[in-house]
C-alpha positions in Angstrom: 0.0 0.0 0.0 2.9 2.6 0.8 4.3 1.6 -1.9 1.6 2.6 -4.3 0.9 5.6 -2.6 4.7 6.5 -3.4 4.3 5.7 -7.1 1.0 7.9 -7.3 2.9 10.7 -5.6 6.1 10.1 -8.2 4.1 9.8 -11.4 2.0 13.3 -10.2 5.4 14.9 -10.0 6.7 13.9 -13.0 3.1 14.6 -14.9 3.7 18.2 -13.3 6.8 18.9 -14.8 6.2 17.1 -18.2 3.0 19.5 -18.6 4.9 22.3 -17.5 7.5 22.1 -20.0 5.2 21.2 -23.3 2.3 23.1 -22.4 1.1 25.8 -25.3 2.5 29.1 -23.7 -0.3 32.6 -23.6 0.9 35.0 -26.4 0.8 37.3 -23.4 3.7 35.8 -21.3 6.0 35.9 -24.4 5.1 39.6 -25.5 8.0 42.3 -24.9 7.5 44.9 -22.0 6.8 47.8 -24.0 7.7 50.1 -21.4 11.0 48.8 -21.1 14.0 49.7 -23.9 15.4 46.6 -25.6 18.6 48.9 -26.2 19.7 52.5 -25.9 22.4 54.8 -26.2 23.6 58.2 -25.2 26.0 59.9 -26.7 27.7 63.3 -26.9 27.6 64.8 -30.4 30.0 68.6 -31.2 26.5 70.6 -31.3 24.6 68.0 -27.9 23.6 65.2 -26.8 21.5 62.6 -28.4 19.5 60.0 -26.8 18.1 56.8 -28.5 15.8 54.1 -27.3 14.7 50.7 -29.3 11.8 48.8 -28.4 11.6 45.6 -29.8 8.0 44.7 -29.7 7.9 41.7 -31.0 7.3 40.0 -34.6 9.6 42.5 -35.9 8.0 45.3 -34.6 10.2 48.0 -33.2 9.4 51.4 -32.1 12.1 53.7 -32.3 12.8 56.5 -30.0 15.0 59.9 -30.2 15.7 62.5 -28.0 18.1 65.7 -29.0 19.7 67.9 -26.1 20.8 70.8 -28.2 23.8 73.0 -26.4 23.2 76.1 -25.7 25.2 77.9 -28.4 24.0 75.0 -30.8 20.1 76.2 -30.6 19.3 76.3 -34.7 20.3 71.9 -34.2 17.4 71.2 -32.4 15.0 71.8 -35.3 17.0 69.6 -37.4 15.6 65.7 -38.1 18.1 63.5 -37.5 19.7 61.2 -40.3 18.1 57.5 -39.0 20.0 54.1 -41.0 18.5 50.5 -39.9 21.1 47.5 -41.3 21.3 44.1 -40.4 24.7 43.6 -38.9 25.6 40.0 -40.7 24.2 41.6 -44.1 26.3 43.3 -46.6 23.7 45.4 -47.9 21.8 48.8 -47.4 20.0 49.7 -45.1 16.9 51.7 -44.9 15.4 54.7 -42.9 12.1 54.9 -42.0 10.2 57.7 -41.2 10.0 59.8 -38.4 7.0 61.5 -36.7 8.5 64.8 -34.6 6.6 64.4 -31.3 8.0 67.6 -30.1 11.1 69.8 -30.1 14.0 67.9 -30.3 11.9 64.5 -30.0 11.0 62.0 -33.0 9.5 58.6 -32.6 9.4 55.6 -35.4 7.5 52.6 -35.5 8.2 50.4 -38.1 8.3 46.4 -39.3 11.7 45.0 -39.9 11.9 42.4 -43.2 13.6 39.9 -41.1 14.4 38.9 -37.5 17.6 38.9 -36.6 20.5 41.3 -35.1 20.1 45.1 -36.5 22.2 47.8 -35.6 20.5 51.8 -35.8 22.4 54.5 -36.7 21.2 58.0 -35.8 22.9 61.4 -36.0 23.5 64.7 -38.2 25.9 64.0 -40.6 29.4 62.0 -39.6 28.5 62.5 -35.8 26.4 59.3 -35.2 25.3 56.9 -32.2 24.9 53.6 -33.1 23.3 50.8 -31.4 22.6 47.0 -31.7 19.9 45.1 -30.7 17.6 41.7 -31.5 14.4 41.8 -33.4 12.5 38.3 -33.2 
């Protein structure tokens, strides 16, 4: 009798973690936070300081995110849109820039559909004076 009690309480364990592992996951346990940056970077450009976020959403879905700090003797660079490259970093081809919506001064957002998962690196700057980061669309 103990004996089959043990078995039952074995074969329940094992069930447990056999369902646990091949069980159909919710869609909403493997979305991205959409809150949180997948990557960003700062960096310090000769007329401010430029700020970029990437949210990878999701079946290649990525919102893109840029803030400009103009100096203060640099004020004419915060009207300026900012030069925006998407590549693949294991392709040798092109890239391509979306578009940007200006949410305010100095501030432009992109949402966009990448035309293959993978690892991307965005460029974003004025000109030669870039920041550049990588990140992983799925």
């Amino acid at each position: 009798m103990l004996a089959v009690a043990l078995a039952l309480c074995v074969f329940a364990l094992v069930a447990a973690f056999i369902w646990a592992t091949v069980r159909t996951l919710d869609p909403r346990d493997t979305v991205a936070d959409q809150s949180v940056p997948t990557a960003e970077v700062s960096e310090v450009l000769p007329d401010g300081r430029i700020d970029v976020q990437v949210y990878a959403l999701g079946n290649r879905d990525v919102r893109l995110e840029i803030q400009f700090t103009p100096d203060a003797d640099a004020i004419e660079s915060a009207a300026m849109r900012p030069d925006v490259n998407f590549a693949m970093l294991e392709m040798h081809m092109d890239g391509f820039d979306p578009p940007l919506q200006l949410v305010e001064a100095g501030v432009w957002r992109a949402n966009l559909k990448l035309p293959m998962a993978g690892r991307w690196v965005v460029s974003v700057g004025f000109g030669e004076d870039r920041a550049e980061v990588e990140f992983d669309a799925q």
